[in-house]
C-alpha positions, 0 to 999 in steps of 0.5 A, a space after each residue: 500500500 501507499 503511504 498518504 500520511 505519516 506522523 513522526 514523533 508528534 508531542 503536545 503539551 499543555 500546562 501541568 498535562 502532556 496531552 501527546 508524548 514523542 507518537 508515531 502514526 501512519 496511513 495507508 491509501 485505501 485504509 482504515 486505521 482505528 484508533 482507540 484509548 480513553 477520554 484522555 489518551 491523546 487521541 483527538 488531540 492528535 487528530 487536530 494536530 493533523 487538521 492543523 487545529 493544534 500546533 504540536 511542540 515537536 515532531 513533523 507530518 509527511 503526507 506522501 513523504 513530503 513534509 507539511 507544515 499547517 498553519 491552521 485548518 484551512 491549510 489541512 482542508 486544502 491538503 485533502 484533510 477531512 474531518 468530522 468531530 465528535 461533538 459537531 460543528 454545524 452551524 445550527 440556523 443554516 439550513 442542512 444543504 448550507 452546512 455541507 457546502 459552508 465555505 465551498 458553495 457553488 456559483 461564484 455570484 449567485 448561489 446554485 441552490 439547486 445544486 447544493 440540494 440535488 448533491 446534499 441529498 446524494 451524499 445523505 443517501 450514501 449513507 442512509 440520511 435519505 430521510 434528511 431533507 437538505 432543506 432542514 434547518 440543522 437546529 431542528 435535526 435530532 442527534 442521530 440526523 446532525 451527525 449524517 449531516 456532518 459525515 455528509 459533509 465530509 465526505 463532499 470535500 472528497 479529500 484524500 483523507 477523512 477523520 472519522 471521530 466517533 461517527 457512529 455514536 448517535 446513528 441507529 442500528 439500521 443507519 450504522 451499515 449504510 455509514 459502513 457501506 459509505 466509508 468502504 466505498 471511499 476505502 476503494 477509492 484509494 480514500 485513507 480513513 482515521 476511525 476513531 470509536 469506543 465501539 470496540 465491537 466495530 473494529 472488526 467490521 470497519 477497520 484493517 488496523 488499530 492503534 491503541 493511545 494511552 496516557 498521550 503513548 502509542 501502547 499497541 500497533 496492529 492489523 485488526 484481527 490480532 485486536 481481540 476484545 480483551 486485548 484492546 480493553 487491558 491496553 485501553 484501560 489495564 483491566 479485562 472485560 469482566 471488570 466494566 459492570 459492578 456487581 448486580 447488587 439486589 434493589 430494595 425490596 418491599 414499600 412504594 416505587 420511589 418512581 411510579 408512572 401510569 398512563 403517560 401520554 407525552 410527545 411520542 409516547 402513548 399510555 407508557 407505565 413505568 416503575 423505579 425502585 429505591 436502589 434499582 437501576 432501570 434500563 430503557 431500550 429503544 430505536 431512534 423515535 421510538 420516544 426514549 429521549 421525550 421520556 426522559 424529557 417528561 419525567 424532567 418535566 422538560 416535555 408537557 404531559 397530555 394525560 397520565 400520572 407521575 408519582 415520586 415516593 407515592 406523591 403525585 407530582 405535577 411537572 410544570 418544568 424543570 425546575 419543578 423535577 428538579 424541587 422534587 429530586 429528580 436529575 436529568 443527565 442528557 444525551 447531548 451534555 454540551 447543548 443541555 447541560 453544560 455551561 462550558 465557559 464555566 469551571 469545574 465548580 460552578 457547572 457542579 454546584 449550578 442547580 443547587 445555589 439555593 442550598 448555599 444562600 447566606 441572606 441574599 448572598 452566596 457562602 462562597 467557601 461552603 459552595 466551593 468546599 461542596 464542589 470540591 467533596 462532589 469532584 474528589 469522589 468522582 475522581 473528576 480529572 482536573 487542574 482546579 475548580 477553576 478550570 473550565 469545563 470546556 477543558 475537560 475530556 468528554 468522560 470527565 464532562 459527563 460526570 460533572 453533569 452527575 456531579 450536579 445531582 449529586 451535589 442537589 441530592 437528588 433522588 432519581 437520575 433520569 439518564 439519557 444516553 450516558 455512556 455515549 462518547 465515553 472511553 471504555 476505562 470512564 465507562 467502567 468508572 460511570 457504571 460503578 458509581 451508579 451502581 453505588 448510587 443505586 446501593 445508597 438507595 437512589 433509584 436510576 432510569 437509564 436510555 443507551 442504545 448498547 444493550 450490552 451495557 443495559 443487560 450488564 448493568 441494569 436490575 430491569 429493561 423497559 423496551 419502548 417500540 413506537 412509543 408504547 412500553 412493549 415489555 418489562 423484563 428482568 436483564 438476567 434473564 434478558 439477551 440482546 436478540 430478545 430485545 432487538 424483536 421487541 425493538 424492532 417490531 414490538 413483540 411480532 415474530 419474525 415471518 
């Protein structure tokens, strides 16, 4: 093969952090080279080192053997460099046509609208977004939907290399082989491609080979199939497979639900029944639409309810917003915690202590020292990775963002944490450290209602799965006696059997 790309010795450093250490790193035309560690690893930052996002402090980039140094992203994109961040980075009022062709629109004068429709829809086809109208405004789009607009617009810079940060993290189950399809067409073509996923179970299918980052080291190099599971979890995280889920301990038994809901109507959903025990961890399974998120938004008093009841330790509640939900115990950890819940140009501290001011009023004032010392309690037991309190959030890695965002509740004592999507753009060492510390939550008798759209992780963590198809709560089942093939027909077709 033909090398495009070769990284020599890329170091980075930030105050009191070496974010890379002296890594080696290459790409072949028609490759796709995975790239796996923790939040923390020294992945993205390597990643904007080559977009020219990020100017390393030694080390040098050959594309094609020659060097090339990049003053900033534009000089990568016309190099032929491509990339889709995790997070996104649309603009949010333009319409999904204007997104793809932001900066490279056709027409010198007057835009050729017509055109940027007729190939926006093209490339959304190509990776099963036929459904996104490229007249849409992006800030209308869902999750799933944003990232097809964004993989769409970066495969219409048809570069010689494309980024690929976590692309699949939003996508459904059906969305995920188009996207594949996708990216072995351009595989073909002679495109090299940078994989970046916690998905370890997508290494096989997608990738030729993997490249393991820890601590900003290159720690393992290989071709795909001697990257088996174990291996890539020990050199991730350096602890086996076994140790992501905490012991199912038993949920409290006997007395009321803490959570009791009857006959919710509420967006999508249509007469859902639902209950939480104190100490028990609920999972909620679920297609893209099947109304996963507008429960979670309804419990937070965040979705209007058009019928139904909501009980909390056998008192009715009355959900006007959030801010009720919040009065009554209820935390809501969102699926998109940049957008919903995190205020990024805040530091650590304040994000934590942001919904529970209230509790540290002296007169008309703040204790600023009680409110701090909370703070730095909360982050310590957490093990929230970072500089100071004063450290803004935007900083820290996504693992360490989402638990901020747990550190909130934590800190307001709530007593149901209504969890959307939690483990999503989080490492496999964070991932372990996130259920464990539900796991204690739930010991200490707080009850958790968790959506993730990996049934692994329901299955390993949860006591009970609620399956939601179309809106309605299919079935109710106990997760040690659950399996993912059971929960994909009832996902997927309600219960129906398969002719």
């Amino acid at each position: 093969m033909t090398l495009l790309l070769e990284m020599r010795g890329i170091s980075k450093s930030y105050p009191g952090v070496q974010a890379l250490d002296r890594v080696d790193l290459d790409l072949a035309a028609g490759e796709v080279h995975v790239i796996a560690g923790e939040n923390g690893a020294g992945k993205s930052t390597l990643m904007r080192v080559l977009a020219g996002a990020v100017s390393p402090d030694a080390g040098e980039i050959l594309l094609e053997g020659h060097p090339r140094r990049f003053r900033g992203p534009r000089d990568a994109l016309a190099a032929g460099i491509a990339v889709v961040y995790q997070e996104g980075s649309l603009a949010p009022h333009l319409t999904v046509a204007e997104n793809v062709f932001l900066g490279r629109e056709p027409g010198r004068v007057l835009l050729d609208r017509k055109a940027m429709r007729e190939r926006t829809g093209e490339l959304l086809a190509r990776i099963g977004g036929a459904s996104i109208s490229p007249d849409a405004v992006v800030d209308e789009l869902g999750v799933a939907s944003r990232q097809l607009v964004e993989v769409a617009r970066a495969l219409g810079e048809e570069g010689r290399i494309l980024v690929l940060d976590e692309p699949t993290a939003s996508l459904t189950l059906a969305e995920v082989p188009a996207l594949f399809e996708a990216i072995g067409s351009l595989r073909a073509r002679g495109m090299g491609i940078f994989y970046i996923s916690h998905r370890l179970e997508e290494f096989a299918r997608i990738g030729d080979r993997v490249t393991v980052l820890r601590g900003g080291r290159r720690v393992w190099s290989g071709a795909v199939q001697q990257a088996s599971i174990q291996l890539l979890v020990e050199q991730m995280a350096g602890r086996s497979p076994g140790e992501l889920f905490p012991e199912r301990a038993p949920p409290g038994e006997g007395g009321a639900p803490l959570l009791e809901v009857r006959g919710l109507c509420a967006g999508p959903l249509v007469d859902v029944d639902l209950r939480v025990g104190r100490g028990e961890i609920v999972g909620v399974a679920g297609l893209v639409g099947s109304g996963r998120s507008s429960l979670c938004r309804a419990l937070f008093g965040a979705l209007p309810a058009r019928s139904g009841t909501i009980a909390l330790d056998g008192a009715p509640l009355v959900l006007r917003g959030p801010a009720d939900a919040v009065r009554a115990g209820i935390g809501l950890v969102p699926e998109d915690r940049q957008v919903e819940a995190l205020a990024l140009h805040l530091g650590v501290a304040q994000n934590v202590t942001l919904a529970s001011l209230d509790l540290f009023r002296r007169g008309i004032a703040l204790d600023l020292g009680r409110e701090r010392a909370r703070a730095a309690a909360i982050a310590g037991s957490l093990a929230i990775k970072h500089r100071d309190l004063e450290q803004r959030v935007a900083e820290l890695s996504g693992g360490n963002q989402q638990k901020v965002v747990v550190a909130r509740w934590l800190c307001r004592e709530a007593r149901l944490l209504v969890c959307d999507e939690p483990a999503r753009g989080i490492d496999v060492g964070a991932r372990a450290d996130l259920f464990a510390l539900f796991a204690r939550l739930a010991a200490e008798g707080r009850g958790l209602l968790v959506v993730s759209s990996a049934l692994p992780e329901l299955l390993g963590l949860c006591h009970r799965i609620v399956v939601l198809h179309r809106g309605r709560a299919v079935a109710d089942l106990d997760a040690a006696g659950a399996d993912e093939r059971t929960l994909m027909n009832l996902m997927s077709l309600g219960g129906a059997e398969i002719s």
